[in-house]
C-alpha positions as CSV (number, residue, x, y, z in Angstrom):
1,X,-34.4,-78.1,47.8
2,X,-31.9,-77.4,45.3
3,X,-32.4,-74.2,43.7
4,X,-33.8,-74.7,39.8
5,X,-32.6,-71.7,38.9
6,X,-29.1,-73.4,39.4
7,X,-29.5,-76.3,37.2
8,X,-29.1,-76.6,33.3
9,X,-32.5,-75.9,30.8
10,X,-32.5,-79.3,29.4
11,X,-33.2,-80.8,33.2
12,X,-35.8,-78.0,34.1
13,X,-36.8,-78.7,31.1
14,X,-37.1,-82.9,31.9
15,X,-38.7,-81.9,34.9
16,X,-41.6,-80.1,34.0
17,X,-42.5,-82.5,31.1
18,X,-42.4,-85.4,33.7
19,X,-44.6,-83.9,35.7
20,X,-46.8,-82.9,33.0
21,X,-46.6,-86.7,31.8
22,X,-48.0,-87.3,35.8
23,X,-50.9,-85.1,35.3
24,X,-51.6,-86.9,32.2
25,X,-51.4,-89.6,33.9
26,X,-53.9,-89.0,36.7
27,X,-56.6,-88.0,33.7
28,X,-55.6,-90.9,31.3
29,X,-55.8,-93.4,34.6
30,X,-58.3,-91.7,36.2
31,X,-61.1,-94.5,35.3
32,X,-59.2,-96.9,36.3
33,X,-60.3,-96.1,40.0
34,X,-63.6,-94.6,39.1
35,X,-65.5,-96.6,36.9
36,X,-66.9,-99.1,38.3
37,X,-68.3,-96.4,41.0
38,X,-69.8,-94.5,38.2
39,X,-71.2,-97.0,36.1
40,X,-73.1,-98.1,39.5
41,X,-74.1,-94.6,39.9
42,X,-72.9,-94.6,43.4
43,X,-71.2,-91.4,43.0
44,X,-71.5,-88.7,39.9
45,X,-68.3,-88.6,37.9
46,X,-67.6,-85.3,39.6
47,X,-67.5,-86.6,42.9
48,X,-65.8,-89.5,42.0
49,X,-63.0,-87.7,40.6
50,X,-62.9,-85.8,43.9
51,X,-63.1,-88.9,46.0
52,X,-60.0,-90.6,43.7
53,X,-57.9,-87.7,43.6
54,X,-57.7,-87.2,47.1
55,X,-56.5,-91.0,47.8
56,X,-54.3,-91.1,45.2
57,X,-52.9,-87.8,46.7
58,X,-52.5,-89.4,50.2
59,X,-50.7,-92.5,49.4
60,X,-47.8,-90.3,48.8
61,X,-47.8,-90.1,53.4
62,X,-48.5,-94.5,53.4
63,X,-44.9,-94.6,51.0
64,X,-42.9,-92.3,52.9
65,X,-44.1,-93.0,56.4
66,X,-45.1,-96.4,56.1
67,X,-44.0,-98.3,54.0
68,X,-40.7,-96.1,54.0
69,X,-39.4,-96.2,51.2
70,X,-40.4,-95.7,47.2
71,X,-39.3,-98.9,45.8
72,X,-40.8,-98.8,42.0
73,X,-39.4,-95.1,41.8
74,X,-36.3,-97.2,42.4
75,X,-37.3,-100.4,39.6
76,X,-37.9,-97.4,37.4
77,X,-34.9,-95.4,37.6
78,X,-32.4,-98.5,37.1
79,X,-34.4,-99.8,34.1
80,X,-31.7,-98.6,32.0
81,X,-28.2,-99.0,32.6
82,X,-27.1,-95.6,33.8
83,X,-24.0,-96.0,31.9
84,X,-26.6,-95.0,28.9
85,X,-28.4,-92.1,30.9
86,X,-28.2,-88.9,29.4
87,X,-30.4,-86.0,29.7
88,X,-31.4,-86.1,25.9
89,X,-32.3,-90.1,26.3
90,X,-34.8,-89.0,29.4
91,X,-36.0,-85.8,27.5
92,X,-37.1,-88.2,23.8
93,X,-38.5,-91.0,26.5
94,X,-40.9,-88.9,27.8
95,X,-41.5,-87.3,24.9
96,X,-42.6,-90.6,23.4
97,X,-44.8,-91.4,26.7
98,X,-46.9,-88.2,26.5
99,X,-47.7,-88.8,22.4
100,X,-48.7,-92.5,23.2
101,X,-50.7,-91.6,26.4
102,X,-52.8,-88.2,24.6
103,X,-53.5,-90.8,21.5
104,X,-54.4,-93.3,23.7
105,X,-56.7,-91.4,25.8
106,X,-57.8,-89.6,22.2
107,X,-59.3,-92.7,21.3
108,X,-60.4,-94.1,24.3
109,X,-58.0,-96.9,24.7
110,X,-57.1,-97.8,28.8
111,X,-53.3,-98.6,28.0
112,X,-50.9,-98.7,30.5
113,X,-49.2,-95.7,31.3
114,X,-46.4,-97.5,33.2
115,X,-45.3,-99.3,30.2
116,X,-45.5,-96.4,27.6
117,X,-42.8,-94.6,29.9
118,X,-41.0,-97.7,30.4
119,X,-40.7,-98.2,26.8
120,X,-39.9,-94.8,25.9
121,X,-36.9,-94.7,28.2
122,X,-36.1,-98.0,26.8
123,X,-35.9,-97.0,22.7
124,X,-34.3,-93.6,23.4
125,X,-31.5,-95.5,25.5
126,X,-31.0,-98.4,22.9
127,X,-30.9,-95.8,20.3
128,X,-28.3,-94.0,22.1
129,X,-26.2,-96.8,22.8
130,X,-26.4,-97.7,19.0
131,X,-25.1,-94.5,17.9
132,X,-22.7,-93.9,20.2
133,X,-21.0,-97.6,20.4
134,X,-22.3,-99.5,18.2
135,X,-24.2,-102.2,20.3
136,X,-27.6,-102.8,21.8
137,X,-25.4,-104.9,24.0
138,X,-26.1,-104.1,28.1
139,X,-28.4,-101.3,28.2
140,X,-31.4,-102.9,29.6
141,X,-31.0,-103.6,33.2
142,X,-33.3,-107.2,32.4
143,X,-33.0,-107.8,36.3
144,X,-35.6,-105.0,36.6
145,X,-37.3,-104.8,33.1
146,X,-38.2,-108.8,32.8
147,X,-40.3,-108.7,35.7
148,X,-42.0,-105.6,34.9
149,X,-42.8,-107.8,31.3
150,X,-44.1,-110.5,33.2
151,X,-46.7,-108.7,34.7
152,X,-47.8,-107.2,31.8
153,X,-49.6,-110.5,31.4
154,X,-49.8,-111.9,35.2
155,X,-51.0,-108.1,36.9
156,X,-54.5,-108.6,34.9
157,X,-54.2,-112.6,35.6
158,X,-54.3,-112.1,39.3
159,X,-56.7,-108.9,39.1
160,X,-58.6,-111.5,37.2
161,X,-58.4,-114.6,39.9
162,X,-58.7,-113.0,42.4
163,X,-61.9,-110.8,41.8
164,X,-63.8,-113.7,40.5
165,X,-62.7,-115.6,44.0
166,X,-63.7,-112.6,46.1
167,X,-67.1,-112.1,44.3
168,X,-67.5,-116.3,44.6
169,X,-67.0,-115.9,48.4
170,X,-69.0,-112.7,48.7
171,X,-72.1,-114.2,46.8
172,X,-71.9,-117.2,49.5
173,X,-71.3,-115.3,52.3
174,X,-74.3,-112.9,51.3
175,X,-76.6,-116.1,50.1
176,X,-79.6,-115.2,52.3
177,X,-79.7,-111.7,52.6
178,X,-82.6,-109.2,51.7
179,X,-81.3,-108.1,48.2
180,X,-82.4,-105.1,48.7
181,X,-80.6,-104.0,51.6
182,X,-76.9,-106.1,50.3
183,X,-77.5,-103.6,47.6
184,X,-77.3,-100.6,50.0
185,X,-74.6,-101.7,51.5
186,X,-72.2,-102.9,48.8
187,X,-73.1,-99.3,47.2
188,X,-71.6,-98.0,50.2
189,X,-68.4,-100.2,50.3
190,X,-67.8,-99.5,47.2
191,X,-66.7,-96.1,48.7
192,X,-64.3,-98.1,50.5
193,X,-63.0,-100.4,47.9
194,X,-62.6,-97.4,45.2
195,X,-60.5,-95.6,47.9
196,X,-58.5,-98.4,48.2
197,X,-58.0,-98.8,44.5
198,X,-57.2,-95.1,44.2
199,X,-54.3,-95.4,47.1
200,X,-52.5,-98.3,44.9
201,X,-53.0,-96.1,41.8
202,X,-51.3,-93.6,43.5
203,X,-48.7,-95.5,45.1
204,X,-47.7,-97.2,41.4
205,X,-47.8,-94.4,39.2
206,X,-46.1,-91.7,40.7
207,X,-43.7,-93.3,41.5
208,X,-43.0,-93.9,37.9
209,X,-42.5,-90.1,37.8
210,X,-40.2,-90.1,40.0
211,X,-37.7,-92.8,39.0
212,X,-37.5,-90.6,35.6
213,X,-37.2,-87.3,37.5
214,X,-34.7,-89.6,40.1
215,X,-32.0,-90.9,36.3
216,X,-32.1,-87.3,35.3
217,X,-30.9,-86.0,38.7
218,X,-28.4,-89.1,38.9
219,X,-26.8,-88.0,35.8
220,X,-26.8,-84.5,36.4
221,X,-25.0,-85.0,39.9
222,X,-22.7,-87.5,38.8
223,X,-21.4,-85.7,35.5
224,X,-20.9,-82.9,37.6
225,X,-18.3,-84.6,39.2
226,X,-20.5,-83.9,42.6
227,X,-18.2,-86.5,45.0
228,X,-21.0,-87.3,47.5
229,X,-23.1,-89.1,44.4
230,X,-20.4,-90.3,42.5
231,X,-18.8,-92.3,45.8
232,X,-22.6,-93.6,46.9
233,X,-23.7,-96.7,47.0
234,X,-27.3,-95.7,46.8
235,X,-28.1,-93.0,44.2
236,X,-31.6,-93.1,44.4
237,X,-32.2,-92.9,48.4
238,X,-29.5,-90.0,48.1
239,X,-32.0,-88.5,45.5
240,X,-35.2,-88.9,47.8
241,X,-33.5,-87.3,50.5
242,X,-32.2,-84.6,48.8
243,X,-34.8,-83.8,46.7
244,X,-37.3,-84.4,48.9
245,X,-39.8,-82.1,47.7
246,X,-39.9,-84.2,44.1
247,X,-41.9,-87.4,45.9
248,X,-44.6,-85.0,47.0
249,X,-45.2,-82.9,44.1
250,X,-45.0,-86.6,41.5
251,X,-48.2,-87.9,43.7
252,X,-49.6,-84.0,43.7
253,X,-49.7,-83.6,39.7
254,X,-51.1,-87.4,39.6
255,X,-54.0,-86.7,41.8
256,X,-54.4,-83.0,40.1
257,X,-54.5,-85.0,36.8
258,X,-57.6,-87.9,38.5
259,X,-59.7,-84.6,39.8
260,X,-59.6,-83.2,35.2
261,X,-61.0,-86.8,34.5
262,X,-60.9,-89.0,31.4
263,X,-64.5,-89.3,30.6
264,X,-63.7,-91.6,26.9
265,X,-61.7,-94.4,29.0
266,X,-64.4,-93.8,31.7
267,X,-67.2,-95.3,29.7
268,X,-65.1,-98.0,27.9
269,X,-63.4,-99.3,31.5
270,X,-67.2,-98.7,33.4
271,X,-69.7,-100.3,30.8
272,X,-68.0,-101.7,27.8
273,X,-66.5,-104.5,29.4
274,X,-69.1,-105.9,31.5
275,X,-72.2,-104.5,33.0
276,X,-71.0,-103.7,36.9
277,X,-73.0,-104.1,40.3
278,X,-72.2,-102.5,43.6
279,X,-71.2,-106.2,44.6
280,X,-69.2,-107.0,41.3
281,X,-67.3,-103.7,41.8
282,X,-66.8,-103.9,45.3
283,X,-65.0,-107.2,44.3
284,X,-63.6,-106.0,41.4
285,X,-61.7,-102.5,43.2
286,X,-60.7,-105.0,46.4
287,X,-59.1,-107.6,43.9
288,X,-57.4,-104.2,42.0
289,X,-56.3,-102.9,45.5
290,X,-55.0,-105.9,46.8
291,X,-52.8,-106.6,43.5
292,X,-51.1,-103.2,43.4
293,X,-50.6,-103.5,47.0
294,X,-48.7,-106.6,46.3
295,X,-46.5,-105.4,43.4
296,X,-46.1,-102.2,45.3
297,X,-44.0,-104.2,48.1
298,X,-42.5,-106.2,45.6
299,X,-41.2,-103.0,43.7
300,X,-42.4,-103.9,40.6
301,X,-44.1,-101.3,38.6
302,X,-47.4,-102.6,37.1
303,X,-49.5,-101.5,35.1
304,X,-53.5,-100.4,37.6
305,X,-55.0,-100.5,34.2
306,X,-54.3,-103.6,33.5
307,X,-55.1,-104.8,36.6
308,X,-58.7,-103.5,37.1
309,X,-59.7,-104.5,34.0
310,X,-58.3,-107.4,34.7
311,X,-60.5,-107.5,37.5
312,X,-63.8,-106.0,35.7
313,X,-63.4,-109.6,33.5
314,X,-63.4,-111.8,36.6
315,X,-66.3,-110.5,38.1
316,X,-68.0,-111.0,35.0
317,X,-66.7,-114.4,34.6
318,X,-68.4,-115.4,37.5
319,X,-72.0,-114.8,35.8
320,X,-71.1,-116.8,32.7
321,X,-68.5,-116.1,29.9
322,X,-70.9,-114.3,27.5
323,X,-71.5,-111.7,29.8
324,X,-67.7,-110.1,29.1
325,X,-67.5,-108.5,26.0
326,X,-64.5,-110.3,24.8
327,X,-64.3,-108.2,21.4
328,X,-63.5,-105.3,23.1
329,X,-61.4,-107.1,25.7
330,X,-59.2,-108.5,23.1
331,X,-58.8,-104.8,21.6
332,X,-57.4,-103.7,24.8
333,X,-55.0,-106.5,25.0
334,X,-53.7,-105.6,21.6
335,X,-53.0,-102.1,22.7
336,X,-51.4,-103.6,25.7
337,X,-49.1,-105.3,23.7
338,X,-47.7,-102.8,21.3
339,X,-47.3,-100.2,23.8
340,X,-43.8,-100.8,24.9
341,X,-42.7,-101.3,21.2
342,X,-44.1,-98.5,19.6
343,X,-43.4,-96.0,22.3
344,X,-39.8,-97.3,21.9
345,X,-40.1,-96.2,18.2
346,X,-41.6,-93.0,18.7
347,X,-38.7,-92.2,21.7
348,X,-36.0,-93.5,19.2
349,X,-37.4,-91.1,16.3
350,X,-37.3,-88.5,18.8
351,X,-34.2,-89.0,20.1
352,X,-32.8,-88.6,16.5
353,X,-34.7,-85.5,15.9
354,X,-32.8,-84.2,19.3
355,X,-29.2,-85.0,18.0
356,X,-29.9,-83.2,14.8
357,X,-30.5,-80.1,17.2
């Protein structure tokens, strides 16, 4: 581990707020993976919180040791040409995520974390590159930012599809059992389905800590003239194996941040949208797990809330479409929407408030 002690304020400084951004995070996310288990009263919110935490904690060993490798960390790093990397475009980035995530959580709304740090990063760079050349011209890498804005629209499309095909196939499958006792045991698969949920949530989102933590190491290496980074072909696995010690403590602070909770998004993500069964959110976490599984091996960085409330409307789908509460749901797709933009505005006024420093 490189000493911090050694390294300039304004990276210790990026550092620590990413981290704080993960543990924000982990609380702002945290109903994501515990909702539907609360709202069935399978476990108390307590013990959910426990129970999440502690998955999204372990995925950290299924990255490194099996699927090898941290590939969104990577999509997230190279969102923005490094070209217009600096230290102060990282700093007002994740300044802006942090405002839009505490307002967000403030009033309830599940928007995506993914995208307010994507966007943040995005508006600071843009609005570096305009006052320092000019030009808007070449600073999004759109190889790895347009398919991270597709699935801002196809993550809860597939959450969607495939919980209301899961919960189809389960009702058919279970079309002769004792009610009673299906109930007991989807209650206790649920255990198993919001563990899975909470493994993908980890495996996403810290990650996305990471690829910040993993431009502002790049830049610090390479403007130090440090040959070993500026010769390699690979920046970011040189980053992982150097700083090895950052992967573990990104999914540490995300899983710390799941076990404070974020009771407000809890209830809106648990009851708001559709009243949930053990079977319906059995279906619903599977369909969840399953999509950020997907993505993860893809290396594209979705966004889990997205996705399981993408999933939440399919299993209600499959009772009839009255029984989602489309109001609400078409709230949440607004705040979906503007959260790239305006955490792109917030990062550029903060990035000007930096330069005047």
């Amino acid at each position: 581990m490189e000493m911090i002690t050694q390294l300039p304020v304004m990276l210790i400084l990026i550092i620590i707020l990413a981290l704080a951004f993960d543990y924000i995070n982990g609380f702002h996310d945290a109903a994501n993976s515990i909702a539907t288990i609360v709202a069935t009263k399978v476990l108390t919110p307590f013990q959910a919180v426990l129970w999440a935490a502690v998955f999204n904690f372990a995925a950290y060993f299924i990255s490194k040791y099996w699927i090898g490798e941290f590939k969104i960390g990577n999509t997230i790093a190279k969102t923005v040409n490094e070209n217009f990397i600096t230290l102060e475009v990282i700093f007002a980035g994740l300044i802006a995520a942090i405002i839009w995530n505490l307002l967000t959580w403030k009033l309830g709304i599940p928007s995506s974390s993914s995208h307010t740090l994507i966007g943040g990063f995005m508006g600071a760079a843009l609005t570096h590159a305009y006052v320092s050349v000019g030009s808007f011209e070449g600073v999004v890498n759109l190889a790895k930012v347009l398919p991270t804005f597709l699935f801002i629209f196809m993550a809860p499309f597939v959450g969607m599809l495939m919980a209301y095909l899961i919960t189809l196939a389960i009702l058919w499958i279970c079309r002769k059992a004792n009610p009673h006792k299906a109930d007991k045991w989807f209650k206790r698969l649920q255990l198993v389905s919001s563990a899975l949920f909470s493994l993908g949530h980890g495996g996403n989102d810290a990650q996305k800590v990471m690829g910040i933590i993993g431009a502002a190491v790049i830049f610090y290496h390479v403007q130090a003239g440090d040959a070993e980074w500026v010769n390699s072909a690979d920046r970011f696995s040189l980053f992982v194996d150097q700083w090895e010690w950052v992967p573990f403590v990104s999914f540490l602070f995300i899983g710390l941040g799941t076990l404070s909770g974020g009771w407000k998004i809890v209830k809106t993500m648990g009851s708001k949208i559709t009243k949930v069964t053990p079977l319906e959110g059995v279906a619903a976490e599977t369909a969840g797990a399953a999509t950020l599984f997907l993505t993860e091996s893809l290396g594209v960085p979705v966004s889990t809330t997205h996705t399981i409330t993408g999933a939440i409307i399919g299993v209600g789908v499959t009772k009839r479409i009255s029984a989602v509460r489309w109001g609400v749901t078409i709230s949440l797709l607004w705040a979906w929407i503007l959260t790239i933009p305006i955490s792109a505005i917030i990062a550029a006024i903060v990035y000007g408030i930096v330069q005047l420093f």
